[in-house]
N, C-alpha and C positions, 0 to 999 in steps of 0.2 A: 504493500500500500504506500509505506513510504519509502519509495527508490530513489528519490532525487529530493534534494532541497526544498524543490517548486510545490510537489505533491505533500511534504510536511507544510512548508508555511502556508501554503492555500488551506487546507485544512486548518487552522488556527487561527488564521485569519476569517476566517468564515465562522469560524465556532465563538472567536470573540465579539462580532458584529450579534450573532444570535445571542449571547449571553447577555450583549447591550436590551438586546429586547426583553430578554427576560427579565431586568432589572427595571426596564421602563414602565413595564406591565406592572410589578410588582408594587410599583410606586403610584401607580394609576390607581389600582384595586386599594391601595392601602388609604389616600387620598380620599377614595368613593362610598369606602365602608370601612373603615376602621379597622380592617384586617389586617394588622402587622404582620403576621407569619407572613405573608407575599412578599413583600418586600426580603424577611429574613433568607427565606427560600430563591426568589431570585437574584437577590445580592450576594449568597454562599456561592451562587452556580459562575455568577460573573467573577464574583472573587479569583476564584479555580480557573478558571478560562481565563484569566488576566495573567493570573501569574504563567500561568503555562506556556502561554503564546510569552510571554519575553521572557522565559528560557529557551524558547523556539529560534525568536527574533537573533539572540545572544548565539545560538549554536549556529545557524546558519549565515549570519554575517561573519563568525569566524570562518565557517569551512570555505565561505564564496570571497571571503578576503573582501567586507565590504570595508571603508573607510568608516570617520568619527561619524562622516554626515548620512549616509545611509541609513546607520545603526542607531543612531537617535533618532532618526524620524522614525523605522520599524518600530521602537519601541513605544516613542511620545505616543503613536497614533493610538494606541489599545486609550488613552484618556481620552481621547474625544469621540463619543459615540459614533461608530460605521465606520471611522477611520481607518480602519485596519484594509478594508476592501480596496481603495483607491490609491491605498499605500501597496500592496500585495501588486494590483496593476502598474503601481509606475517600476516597482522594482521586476517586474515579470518584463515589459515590455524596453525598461533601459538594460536587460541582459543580467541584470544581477541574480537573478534565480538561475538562470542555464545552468546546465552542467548536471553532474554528477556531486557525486558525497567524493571527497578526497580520502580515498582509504590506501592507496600505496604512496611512494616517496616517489619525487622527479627531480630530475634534475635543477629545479627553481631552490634557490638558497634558501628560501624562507621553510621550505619545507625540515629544512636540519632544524630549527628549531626547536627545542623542547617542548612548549606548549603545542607545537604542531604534530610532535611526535604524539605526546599523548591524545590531542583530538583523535588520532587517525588509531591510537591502538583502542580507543572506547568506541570509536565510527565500527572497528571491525570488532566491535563484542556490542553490537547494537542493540541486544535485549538487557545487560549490564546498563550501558548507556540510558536506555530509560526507566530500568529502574531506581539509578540513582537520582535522575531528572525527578520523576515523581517523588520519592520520599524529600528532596529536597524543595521541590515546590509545595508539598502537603505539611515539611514544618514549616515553612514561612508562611504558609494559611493558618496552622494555626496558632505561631504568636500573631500572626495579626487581627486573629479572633480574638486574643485575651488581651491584646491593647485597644480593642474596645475601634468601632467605626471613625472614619475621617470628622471631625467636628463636635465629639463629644457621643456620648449616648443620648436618645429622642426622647 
């Protein structure tokens, strides 16, 4: 499913746009009727899908060797609702998604690198690879449950 770069971040970027919805609803309903659980429920899911998509953004601007400016705008966008989708196309359509995953050495110097060595030996143990990704995106959800929402609690 995910063979290339393009196939993970399109996927994440789709799922964070969908999780923007979900937290929009949630804030609707909660607004409409008093139902806080929507909110709690759509803001967990957005939560999760935020963090994910920028250790996504993080992994594949290393493997594509994006520069400062790419890489901050892939991540900025997951803040602005739907951003992810228009960001996912401009990086899809200026070439920075092509390619493949960089799992062997080449002849490019940057590849002797240390950090590049290790991308490329967790790229080839790619079920390692995400399960470290998950366990570390699932604690950063949950201190950021126990520090309590952006602005205080409602």
């Amino acid at each position: 499913m995910f063979r290339t770069p393009l196939n993970l971040f399109r996927v994440l970027a789709i799922a964070e746009a969908i999780s923007w919805t979900l937290l929009i609803a949630g804030l609707i309903v909660r607004a409409t009727t008093d139902l806080a659980v929507a909110v709690t429920v759509g803001g967990g899911i957005h939560g999760f899908v935020f963090l994910s998509y920028g250790a996504t953004a993080v992994l594949v601007a290393k493997n594509q060797r994006w520069g400062v400016g790419p890489t901050v705008v892939a991540i900025a966008s997951a803040v602005i609702p739907y951003a992810t989708i228009p960001t996912e196309l401009w990086l899809h359509r200026s070439g920075r998604l092509a390619g493949a995953w960089r799992l062997e050495q080449t002849d490019d110097p940057r590849d002797a690198a240390w950090h590049d060595r290790l991308m490329r030996w967790f790229l080839n143990r790619a079920w390692l690879l995400a399960v470290l990704i998950a366990l570390a995106v699932a604690a950063l959800y949950v201190v950021l449950l126990i520090v309590g929402p952006p602005g205080g609690r409602d």
